[in-house]
C-alpha positions as CSV (number, residue, x, y, z in Angstrom):
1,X,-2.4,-14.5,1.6
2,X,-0.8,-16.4,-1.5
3,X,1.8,-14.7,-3.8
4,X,1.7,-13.2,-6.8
5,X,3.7,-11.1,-9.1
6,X,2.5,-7.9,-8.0
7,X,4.9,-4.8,-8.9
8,X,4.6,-1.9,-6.9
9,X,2.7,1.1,-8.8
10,X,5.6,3.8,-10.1
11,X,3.9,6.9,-8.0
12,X,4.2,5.8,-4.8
13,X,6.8,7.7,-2.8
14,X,10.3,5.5,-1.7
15,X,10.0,4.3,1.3
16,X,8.6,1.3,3.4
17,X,5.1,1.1,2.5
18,X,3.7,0.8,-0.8
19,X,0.3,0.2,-3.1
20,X,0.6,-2.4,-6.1
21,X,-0.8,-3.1,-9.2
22,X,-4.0,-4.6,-7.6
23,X,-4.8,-1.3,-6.5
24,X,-8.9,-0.9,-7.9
25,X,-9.0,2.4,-6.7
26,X,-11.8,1.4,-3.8
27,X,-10.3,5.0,-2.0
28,X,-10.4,3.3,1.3
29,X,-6.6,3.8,2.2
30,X,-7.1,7.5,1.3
31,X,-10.1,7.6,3.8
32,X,-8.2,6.0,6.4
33,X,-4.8,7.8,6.0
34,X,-5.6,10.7,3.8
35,X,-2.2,12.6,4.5
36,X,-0.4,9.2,3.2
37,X,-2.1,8.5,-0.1
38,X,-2.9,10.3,-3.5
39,X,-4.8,9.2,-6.5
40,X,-3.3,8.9,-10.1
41,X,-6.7,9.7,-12.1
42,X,-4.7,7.9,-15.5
43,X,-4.4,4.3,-13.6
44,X,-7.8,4.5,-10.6
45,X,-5.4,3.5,-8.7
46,X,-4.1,4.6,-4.8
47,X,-0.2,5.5,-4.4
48,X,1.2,6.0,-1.0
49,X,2.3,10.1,-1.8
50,X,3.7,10.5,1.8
51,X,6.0,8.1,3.8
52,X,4.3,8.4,7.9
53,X,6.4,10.8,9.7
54,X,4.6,10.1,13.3
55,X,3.2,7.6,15.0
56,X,-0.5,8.2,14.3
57,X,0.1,7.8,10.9
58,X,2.2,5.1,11.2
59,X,-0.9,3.4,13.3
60,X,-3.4,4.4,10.3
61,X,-0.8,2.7,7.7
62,X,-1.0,-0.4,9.8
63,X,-4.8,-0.5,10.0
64,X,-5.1,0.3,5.9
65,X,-3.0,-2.8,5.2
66,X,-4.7,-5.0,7.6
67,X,-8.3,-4.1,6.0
68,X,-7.3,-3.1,2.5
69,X,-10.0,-5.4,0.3
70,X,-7.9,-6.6,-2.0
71,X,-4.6,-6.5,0.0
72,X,-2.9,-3.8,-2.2
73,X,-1.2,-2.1,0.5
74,X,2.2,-3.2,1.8
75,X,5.3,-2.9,3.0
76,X,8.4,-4.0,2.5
77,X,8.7,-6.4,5.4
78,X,5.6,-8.0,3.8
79,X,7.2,-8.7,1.1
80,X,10.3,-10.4,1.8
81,X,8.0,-13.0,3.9
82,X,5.7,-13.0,1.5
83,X,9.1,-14.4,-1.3
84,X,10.4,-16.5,1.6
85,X,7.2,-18.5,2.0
86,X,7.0,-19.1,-1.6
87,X,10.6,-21.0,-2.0
């Protein structure tokens, strides 16, 4: 995965995991983890609405990141590799 200047989208709740700007509104996070995601109608796009409070939905947010299309789901861990690898 190379990186890119993706900002994370302004909806999604504070916490760990995130969507970002690549978000094309494919609704498969929200089929995988519906308690965790919302769509913002304005934007197509996904936004993680609900942090996971168990570990189910901690195990969904996992899956959704690994097989997100485009790779729009992340966390915060992800991230910080993600800049490291960069430098």
């Amino acid at each position: 995965m190379e990186m890119t200047e993706s900002r994370r989208l302004p909806n999604n709740v504070h916490g760990k995991y995130y969507t970002i700007e690549e978000c094309d509104g494919c609704a498969y996070c929200a089929m995988i983890a519906p308690e965790n995601f919302d769509f913002h109608k304005e934007t197509n796009t996904y936004f993680v609405s609900k942090q996971p409070a168990t570990p189910e939905e901690e195990e969904l947010m996992q899956q959704v990141i690994e097989d997100c299309p485009i790779d729009a789901v992340r966390t915060d861990v992800q991230y910080l590799e993600l800049e490291r690898s960069s430098e």
